[in-house]
MILO-73403 format. One record per residue (C-alpha): residue number from 1; chain; z, y, x. Coordinates in pm, 1 decimal, padded with zeros to 6 digits. Each point is the difference from the previous one (the first is absolute). Layout:
% MILO-73403
+-----+---+----------+----------+----------+
!   k ! c !        Z !        Y !        X !
+-----+---+----------+----------+----------+
! NUM ! A !        Z !        Y !        X !
...
+-----+---+----------+----------+----------+
This chain:
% MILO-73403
+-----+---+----------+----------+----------+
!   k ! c !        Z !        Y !        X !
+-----+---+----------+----------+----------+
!   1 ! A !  02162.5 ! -02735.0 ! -01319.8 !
!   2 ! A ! -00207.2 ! -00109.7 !  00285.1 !
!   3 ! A ! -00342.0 !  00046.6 !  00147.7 !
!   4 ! A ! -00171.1 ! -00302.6 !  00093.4 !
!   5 ! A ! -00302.5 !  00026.9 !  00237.2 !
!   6 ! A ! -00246.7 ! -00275.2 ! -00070.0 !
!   7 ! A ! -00280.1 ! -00121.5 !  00191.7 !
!   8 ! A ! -00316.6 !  00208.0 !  00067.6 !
!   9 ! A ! -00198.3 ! -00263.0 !  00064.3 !
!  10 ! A !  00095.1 ! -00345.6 !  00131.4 !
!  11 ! A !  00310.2 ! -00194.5 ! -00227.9 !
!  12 ! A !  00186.2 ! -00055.8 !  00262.7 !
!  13 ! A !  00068.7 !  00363.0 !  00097.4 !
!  14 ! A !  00240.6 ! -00024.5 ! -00290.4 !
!  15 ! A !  00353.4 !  00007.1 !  00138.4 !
!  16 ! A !  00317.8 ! -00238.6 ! -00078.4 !
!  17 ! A !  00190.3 !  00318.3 ! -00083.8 !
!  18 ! A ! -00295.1 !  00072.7 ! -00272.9 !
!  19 ! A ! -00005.4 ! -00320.0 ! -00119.9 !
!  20 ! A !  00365.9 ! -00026.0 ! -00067.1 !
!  21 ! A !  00011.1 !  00358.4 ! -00156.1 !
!  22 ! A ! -00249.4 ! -00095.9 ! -00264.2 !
!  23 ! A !  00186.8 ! -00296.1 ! -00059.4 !
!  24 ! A !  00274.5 !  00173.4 ! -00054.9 !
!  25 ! A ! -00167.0 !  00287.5 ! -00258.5 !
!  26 ! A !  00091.6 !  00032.1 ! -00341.0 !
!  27 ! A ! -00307.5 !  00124.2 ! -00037.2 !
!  28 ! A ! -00312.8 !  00084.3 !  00212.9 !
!  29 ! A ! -00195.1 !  00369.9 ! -00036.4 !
!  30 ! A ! -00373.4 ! -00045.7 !  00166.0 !
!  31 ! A ! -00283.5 !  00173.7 ! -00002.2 !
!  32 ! A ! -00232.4 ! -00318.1 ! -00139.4 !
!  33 ! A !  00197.2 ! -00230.4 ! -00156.7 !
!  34 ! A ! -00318.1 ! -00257.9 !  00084.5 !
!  35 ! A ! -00029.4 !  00046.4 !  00374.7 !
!  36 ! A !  00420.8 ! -00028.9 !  00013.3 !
!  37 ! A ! -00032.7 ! -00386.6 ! -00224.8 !
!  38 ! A ! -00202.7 ! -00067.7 !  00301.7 !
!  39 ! A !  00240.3 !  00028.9 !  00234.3 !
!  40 ! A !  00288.8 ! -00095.9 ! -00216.0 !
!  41 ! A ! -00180.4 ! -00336.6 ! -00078.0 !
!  42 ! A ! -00052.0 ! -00039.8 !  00387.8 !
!  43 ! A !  00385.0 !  00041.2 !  00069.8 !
!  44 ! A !  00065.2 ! -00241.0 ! -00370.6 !
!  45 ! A !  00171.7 !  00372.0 ! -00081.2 !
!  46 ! A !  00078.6 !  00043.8 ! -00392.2 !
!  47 ! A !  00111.9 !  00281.8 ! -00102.7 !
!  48 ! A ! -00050.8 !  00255.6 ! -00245.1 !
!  49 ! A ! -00275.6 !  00260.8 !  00069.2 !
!  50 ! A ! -00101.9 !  00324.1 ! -00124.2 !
!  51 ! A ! -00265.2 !  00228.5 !  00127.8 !
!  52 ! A !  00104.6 !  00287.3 !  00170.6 !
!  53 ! A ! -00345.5 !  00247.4 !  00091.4 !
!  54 ! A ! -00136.0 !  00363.7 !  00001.3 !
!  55 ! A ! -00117.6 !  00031.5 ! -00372.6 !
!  56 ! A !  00323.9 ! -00115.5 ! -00094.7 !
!  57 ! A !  00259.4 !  00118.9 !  00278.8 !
!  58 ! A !  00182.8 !  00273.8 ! -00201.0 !
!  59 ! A !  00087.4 ! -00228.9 ! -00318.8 !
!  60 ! A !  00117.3 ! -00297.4 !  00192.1 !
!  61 ! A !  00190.1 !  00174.7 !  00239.5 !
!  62 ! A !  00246.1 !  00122.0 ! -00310.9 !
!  63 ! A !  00003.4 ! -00404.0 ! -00106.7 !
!  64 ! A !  00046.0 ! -00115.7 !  00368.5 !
!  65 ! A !  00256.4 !  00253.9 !  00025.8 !
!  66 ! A !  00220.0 ! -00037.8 ! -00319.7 !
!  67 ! A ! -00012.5 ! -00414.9 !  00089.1 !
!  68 ! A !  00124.8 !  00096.2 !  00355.9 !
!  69 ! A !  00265.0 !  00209.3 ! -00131.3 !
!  70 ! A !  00112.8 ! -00321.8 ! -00191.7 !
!  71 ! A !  00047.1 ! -00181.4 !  00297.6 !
!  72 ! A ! -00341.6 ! -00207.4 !  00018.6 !
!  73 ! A ! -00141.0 ! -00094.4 !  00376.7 !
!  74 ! A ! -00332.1 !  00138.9 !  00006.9 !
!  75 ! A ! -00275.3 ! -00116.1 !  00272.1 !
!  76 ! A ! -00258.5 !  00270.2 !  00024.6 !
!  77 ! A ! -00348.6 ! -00106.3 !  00183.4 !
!  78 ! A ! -00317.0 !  00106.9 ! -00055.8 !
!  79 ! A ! -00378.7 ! -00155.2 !  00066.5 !
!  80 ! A !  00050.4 ! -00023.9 !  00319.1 !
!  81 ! A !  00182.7 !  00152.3 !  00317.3 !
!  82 ! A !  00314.1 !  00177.5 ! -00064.1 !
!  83 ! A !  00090.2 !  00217.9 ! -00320.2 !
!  84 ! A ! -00002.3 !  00357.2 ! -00024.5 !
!  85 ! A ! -00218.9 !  00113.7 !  00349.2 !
!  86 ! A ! -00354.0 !  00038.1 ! -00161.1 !
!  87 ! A !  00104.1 ! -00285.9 ! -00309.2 !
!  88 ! A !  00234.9 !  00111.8 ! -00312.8 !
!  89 ! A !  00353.5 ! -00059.7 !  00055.4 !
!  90 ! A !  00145.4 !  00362.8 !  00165.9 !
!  91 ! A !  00050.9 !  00120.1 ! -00390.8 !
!  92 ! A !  00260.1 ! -00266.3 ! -00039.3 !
!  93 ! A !  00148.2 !  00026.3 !  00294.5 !
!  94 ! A !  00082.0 !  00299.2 ! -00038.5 !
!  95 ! A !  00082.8 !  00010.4 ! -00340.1 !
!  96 ! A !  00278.5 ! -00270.7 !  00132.2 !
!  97 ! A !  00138.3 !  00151.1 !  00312.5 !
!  98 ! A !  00002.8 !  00354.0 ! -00259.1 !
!  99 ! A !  00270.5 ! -00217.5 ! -00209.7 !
! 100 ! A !  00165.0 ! -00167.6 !  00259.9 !
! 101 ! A ! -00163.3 ! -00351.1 ! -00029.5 !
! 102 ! A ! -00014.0 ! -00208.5 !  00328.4 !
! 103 ! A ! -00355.6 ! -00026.8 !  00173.6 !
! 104 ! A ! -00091.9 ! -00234.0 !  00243.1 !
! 105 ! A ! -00328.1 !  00008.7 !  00149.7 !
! 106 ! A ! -00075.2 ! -00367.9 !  00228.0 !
! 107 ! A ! -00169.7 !  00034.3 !  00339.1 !
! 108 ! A ! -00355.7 ! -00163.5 ! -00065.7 !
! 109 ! A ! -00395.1 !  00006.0 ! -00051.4 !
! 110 ! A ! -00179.3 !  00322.6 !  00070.0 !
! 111 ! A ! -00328.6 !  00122.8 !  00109.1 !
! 112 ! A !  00114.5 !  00299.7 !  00204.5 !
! 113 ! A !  00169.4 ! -00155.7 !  00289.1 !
! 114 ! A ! -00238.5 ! -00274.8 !  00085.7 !
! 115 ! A ! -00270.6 !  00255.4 ! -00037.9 !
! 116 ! A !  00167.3 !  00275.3 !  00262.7 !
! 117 ! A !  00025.6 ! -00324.3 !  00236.5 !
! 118 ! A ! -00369.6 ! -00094.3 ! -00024.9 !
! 119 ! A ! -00133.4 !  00316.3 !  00045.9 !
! 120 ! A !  00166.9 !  00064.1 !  00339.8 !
! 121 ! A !  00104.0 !  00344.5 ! -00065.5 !
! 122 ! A !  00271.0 !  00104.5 !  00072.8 !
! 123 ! A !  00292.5 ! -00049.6 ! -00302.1 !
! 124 ! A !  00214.5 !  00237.0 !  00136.9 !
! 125 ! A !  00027.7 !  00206.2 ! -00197.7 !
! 126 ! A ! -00248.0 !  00014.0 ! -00289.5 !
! 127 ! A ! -00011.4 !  00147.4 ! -00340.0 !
! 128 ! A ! -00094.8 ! -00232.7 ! -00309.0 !
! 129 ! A ! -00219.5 !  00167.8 ! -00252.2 !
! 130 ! A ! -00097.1 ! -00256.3 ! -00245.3 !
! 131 ! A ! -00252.1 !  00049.3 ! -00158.4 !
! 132 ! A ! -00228.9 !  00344.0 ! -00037.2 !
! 133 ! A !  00030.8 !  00068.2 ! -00323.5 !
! 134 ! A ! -00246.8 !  00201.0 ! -00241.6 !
! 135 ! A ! -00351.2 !  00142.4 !  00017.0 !
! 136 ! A ! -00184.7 !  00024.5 !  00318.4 !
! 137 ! A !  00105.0 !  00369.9 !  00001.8 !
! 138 ! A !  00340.2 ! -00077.0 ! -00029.5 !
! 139 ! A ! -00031.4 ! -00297.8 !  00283.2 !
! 140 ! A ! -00140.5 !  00340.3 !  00199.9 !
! 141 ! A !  00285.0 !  00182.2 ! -00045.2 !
! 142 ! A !  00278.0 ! -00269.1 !  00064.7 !
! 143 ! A ! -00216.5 ! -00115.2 !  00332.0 !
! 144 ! A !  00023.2 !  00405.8 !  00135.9 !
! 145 ! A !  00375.5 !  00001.4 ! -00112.7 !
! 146 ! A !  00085.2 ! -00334.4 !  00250.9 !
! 147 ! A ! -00273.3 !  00103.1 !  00254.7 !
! 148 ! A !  00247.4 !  00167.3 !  00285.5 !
! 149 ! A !  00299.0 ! -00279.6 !  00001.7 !
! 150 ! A !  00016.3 ! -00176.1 !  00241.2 !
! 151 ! A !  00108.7 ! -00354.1 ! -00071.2 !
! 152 ! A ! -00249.5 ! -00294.9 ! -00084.1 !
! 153 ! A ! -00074.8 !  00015.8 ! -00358.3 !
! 154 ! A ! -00043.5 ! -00273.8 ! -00249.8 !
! 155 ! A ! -00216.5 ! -00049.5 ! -00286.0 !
! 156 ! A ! -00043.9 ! -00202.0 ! -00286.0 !
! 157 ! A ! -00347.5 ! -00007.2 ! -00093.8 !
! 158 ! A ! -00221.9 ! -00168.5 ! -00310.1 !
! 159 ! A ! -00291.2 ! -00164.4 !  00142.2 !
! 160 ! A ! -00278.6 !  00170.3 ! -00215.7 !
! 161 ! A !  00197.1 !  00341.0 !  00142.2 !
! 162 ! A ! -00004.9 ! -00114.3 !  00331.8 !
! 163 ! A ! -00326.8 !  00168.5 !  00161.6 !
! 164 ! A !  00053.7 !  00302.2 ! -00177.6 !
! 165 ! A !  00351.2 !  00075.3 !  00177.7 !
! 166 ! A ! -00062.3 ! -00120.2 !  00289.4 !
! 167 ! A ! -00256.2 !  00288.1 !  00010.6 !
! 168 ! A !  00248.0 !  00240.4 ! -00179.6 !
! 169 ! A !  00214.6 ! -00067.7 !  00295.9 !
! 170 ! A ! -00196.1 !  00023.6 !  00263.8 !
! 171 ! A ! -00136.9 !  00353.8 ! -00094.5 !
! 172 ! A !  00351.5 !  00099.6 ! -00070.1 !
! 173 ! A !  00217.3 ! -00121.2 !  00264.8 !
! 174 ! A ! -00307.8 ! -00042.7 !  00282.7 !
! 175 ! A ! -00140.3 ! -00362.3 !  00140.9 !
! 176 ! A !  00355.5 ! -00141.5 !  00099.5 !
! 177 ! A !  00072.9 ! -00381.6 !  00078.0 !
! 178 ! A !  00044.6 ! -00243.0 ! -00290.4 !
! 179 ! A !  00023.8 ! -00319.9 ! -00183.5 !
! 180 ! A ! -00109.3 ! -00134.2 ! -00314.2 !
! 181 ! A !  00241.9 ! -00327.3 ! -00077.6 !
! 182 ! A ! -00088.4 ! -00178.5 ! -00282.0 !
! 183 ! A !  00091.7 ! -00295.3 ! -00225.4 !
! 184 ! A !  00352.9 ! -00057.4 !  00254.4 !
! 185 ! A !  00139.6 ! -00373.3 ! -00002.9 !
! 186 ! A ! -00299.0 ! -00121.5 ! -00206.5 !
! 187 ! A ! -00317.7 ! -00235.4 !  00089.9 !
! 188 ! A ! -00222.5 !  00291.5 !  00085.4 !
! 189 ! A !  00266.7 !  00231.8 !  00167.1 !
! 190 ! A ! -00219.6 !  00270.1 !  00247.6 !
! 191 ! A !  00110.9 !  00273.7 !  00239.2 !
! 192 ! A ! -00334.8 !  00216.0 !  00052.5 !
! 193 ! A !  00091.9 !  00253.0 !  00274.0 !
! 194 ! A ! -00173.6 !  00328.2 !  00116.6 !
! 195 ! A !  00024.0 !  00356.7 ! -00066.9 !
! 196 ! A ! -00062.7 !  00177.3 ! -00382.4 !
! 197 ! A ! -00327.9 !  00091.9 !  00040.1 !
! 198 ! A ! -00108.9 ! -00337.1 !  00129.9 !
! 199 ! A !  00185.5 ! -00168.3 ! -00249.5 !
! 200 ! A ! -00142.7 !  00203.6 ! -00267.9 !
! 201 ! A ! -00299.1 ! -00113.9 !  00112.1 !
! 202 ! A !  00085.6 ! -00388.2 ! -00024.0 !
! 203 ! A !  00133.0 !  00041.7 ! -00323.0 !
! 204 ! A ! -00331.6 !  00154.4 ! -00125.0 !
! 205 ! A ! -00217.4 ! -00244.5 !  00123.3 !
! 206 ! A !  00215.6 ! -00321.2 ! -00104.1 !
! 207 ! A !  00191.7 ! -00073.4 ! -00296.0 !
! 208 ! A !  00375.4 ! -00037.1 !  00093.2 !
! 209 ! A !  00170.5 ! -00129.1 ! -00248.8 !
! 210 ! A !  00372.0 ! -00091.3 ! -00095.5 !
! 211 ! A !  00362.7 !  00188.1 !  00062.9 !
! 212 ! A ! -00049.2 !  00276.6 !  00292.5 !
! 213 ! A !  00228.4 !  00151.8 !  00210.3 !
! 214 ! A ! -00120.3 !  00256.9 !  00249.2 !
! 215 ! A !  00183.7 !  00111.8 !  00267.3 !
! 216 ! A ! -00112.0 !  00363.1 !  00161.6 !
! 217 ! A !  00128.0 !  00127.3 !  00303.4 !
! 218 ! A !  00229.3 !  00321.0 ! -00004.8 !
! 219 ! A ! -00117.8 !  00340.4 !  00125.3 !
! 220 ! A ! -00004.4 !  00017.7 !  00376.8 !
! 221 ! A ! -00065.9 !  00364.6 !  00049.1 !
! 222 ! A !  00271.3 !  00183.2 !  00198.6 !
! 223 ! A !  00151.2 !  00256.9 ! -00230.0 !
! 224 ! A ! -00075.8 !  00264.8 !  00286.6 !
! 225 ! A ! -00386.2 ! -00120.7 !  00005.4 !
! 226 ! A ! -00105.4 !  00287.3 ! -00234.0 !
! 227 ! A !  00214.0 !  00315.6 ! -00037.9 !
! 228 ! A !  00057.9 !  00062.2 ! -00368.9 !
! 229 ! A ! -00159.2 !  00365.8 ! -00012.2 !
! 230 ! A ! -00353.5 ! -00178.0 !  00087.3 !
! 231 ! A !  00042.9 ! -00251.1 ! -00276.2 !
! 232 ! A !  00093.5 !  00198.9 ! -00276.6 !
! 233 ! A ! -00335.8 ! -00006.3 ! -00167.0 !
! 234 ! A !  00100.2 ! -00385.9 ! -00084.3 !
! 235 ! A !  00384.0 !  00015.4 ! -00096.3 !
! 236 ! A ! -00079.2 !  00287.2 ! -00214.0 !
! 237 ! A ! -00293.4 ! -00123.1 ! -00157.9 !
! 238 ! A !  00196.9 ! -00380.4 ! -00101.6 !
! 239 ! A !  00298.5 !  00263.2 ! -00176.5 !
! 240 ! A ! -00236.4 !  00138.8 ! -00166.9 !
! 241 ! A ! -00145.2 ! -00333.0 ! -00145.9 !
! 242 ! A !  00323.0 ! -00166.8 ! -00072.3 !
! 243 ! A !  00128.5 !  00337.4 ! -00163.9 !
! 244 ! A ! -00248.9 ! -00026.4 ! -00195.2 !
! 245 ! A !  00007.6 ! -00350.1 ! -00099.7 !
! 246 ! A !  00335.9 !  00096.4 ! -00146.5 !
! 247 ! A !  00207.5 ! -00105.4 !  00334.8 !
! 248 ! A !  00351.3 !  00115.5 !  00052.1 !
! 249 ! A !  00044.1 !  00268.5 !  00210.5 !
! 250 ! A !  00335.9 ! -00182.1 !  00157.5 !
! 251 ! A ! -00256.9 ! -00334.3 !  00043.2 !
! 252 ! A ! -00286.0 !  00208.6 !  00122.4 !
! 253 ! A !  00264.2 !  00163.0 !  00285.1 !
! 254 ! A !  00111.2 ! -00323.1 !  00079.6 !
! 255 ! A ! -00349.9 ! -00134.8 !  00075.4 !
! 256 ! A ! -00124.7 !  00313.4 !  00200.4 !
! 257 ! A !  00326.1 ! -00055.7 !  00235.1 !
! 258 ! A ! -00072.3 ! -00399.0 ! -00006.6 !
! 259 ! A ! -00339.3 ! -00006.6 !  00099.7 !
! 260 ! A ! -00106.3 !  00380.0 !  00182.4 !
! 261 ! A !  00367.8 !  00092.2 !  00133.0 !
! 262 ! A ! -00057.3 !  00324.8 ! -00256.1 !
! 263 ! A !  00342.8 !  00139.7 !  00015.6 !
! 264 ! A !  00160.6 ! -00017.6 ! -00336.5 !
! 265 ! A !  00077.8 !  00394.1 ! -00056.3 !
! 266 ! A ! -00355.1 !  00026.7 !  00108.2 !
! 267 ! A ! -00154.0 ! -00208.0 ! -00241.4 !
! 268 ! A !  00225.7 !  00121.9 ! -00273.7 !
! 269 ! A ! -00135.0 !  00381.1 !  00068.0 !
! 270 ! A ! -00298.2 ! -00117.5 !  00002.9 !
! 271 ! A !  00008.6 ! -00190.7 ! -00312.7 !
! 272 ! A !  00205.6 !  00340.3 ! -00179.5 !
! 273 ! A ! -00287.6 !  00257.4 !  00166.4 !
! 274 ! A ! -00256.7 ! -00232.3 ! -00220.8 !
! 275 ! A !  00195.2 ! -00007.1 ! -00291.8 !
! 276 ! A !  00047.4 !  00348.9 ! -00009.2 !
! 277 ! A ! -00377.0 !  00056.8 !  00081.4 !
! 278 ! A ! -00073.8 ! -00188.4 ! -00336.2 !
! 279 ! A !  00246.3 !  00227.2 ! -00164.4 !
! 280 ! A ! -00213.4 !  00331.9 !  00055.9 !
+-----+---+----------+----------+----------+
C-alpha cells in the first residue's frame, strides 16, 4: 500500500512519485471520489476508485484490507494534503502494518510545513495538535493540558471556529506570538501575523475564510519563574477538572509534570488524597 500526498491547493504541487503511484494502483481509496476524478482527469489517470471517509472508515478498512492481503496495490489519498494526519487513512494503515502489509507513505503536499515557515516562529521544535476537538469546554480543557510546553504549537482550525479559539487560547495559554496561515498554495493564500489576542480580534471583525493553520508560540516562562508551592492553587484546581471530566489519573500525572513541573509522586498523592476524600 502507499500513501499518496496530493495537492492542497495548486495542481502542480502534485509530485512525479504521486503520479506514478496512482498509475500504478489497483485500486484508489479517497475520501471524495469527485474531488480525486478531478485530479485524475488532470493527470489523464484511470483507475478504479472507491471512497474511503469517516462515516465509512471501519467497513472499508476490512475490504481494503482483505484485497491487500490478496496482493492488490492500493493508493490511499484523501481530499487533499496527505492521508491519515487530520484526513482518514491512519485506520488502514495500521490495520496493514498490524498484518504485515508494506506501507509506503511519498514525501509531498502539506499545510503544516509551509505554514511553520510563514509564520516565522521558530520550527524547532513544535508540537502538532490538529485540530481541537469537541465542545468549547472540552477545547478549555485540551488548551490548559498543552499550555506549559514549550515548543511552537500548531493548529488546524475551521474558519467559522476560528475567533472563538483564538480567544480560547489566548485566555488559556496568555497573549503569545502567532500566525493565522490560510488557504496555502492557493490564489488567496494569507499569512496574518500578531499575537492571540490581536488576532482574535481580526478574526472577529473580518470574515476569514478557507483552510487555517495557526501557528502559536511555545511557553517561554523559565521553569524556575514561579516556585511550585505558590502555584498550587492552579495545578490543583486543572486535576480536579480533568478528574472529573473522567481523565486518567496516569494522563492527568503526565500533564501536571508536562506543563507545571508537578513532580509525578506528587501529583499522584495528590490525586489518591482526593479520591480518598470522596470515599468518606
Amino acid at each position: 500500500m502507499v500513501v499518496v500526498p496530493t495537492p492542497i491547493g495548486n495542481m502542480e504541487d502534485m509530485t512525479l512519485r504521486g503520479l506514478d503511484a496512482l498509475r500504478n494502483a489497483d485500486v484508489i481509496a479517497c475520501e471524495d471520489t469527485r474531488r480525486t476524478i478531478k485530479l485524475m482527469n488532470r493527470y489523464d489517470i484511470k483507475r478504479p476508485l472507491i471512497s474511503y471517509h469517516r462515516h465509512n472508515e471501519r467497513a472499508r478498512t476490512e475490504e481494503l484490507m482483505e484485497r491487500l492481503l490478496l496482493g492488490e496495490n492500493i493508493a490511499l489519498v484523501s481530499d487533499a494534503g496527505t492521508p491519515g494526519i487530520s484526513d482518514p487513512g491512519l485506520a488502514l494503515i495500521q490495520a496493514a502494518i498490524d498484518k504485515g502489509v508494506s506501507v509506503d507513505a511519498l514525501p509531498g503536499a502539506n499545510a503544516l510545513l509551509p505554514a511553520i515557515l510563514m509564520s516565522g516562529i521558530s520550527p524547532q521544535p513544535f508540537f502538532f495538535n490538529g485540530f481541537l476537538e469537541g465542545r468549547d469546554s472540552e477545547k478549555e480543557l485540551r488548551a490548559a493540558e498543552i499550555a506549559g510546553i514549550k515548543a511552537t504549537l500548531i493548529f488546524y482550525v475551521a474558519p467559522h471556529d476560528l475567533a472563538r479559539e483564538l480567544d480560547i487560547l489566548n485566555r488559556r495559554l496568555g497573549d503569545r506570538r502567532a500566525a493565522v496561515v490560510r488557504e496555502i498554495s492557493k490564489i488567496h493564500q494569507e499569512t496574518i501575523h500578531g499575537t492571540l489576542a490581536e488576532l482574535a480580534r481580526i478574526a472577529s471583525d473580518r470574515e476569514i475564510k478557507g483552510e487555517i493553520v495557526l501557528v502559536v508560540e511555545g511557553d517561554r516562562a523559565k521553569e524556575n519563574d514561579i516556585p511550585a508551592d505558590s502555584n498550587d492553587d492552579k495545578w490543583q484546581k486543572l486535576a480536579l477538572h480533568m478528574k472529573n471530566a473522567g481523565i486518567f489519573d496516569k494522563t492527568i500525572v503526565n500533564v501536571l509534570s508536562a506543563s507545571y513541573g508537578i513532580p509525578r509522586n506528587r501529583a499522584k498523592n495528590f490525586l489518591l488524597q482526593e479520591a480518598t476524600k470522596g470515599e468518606r
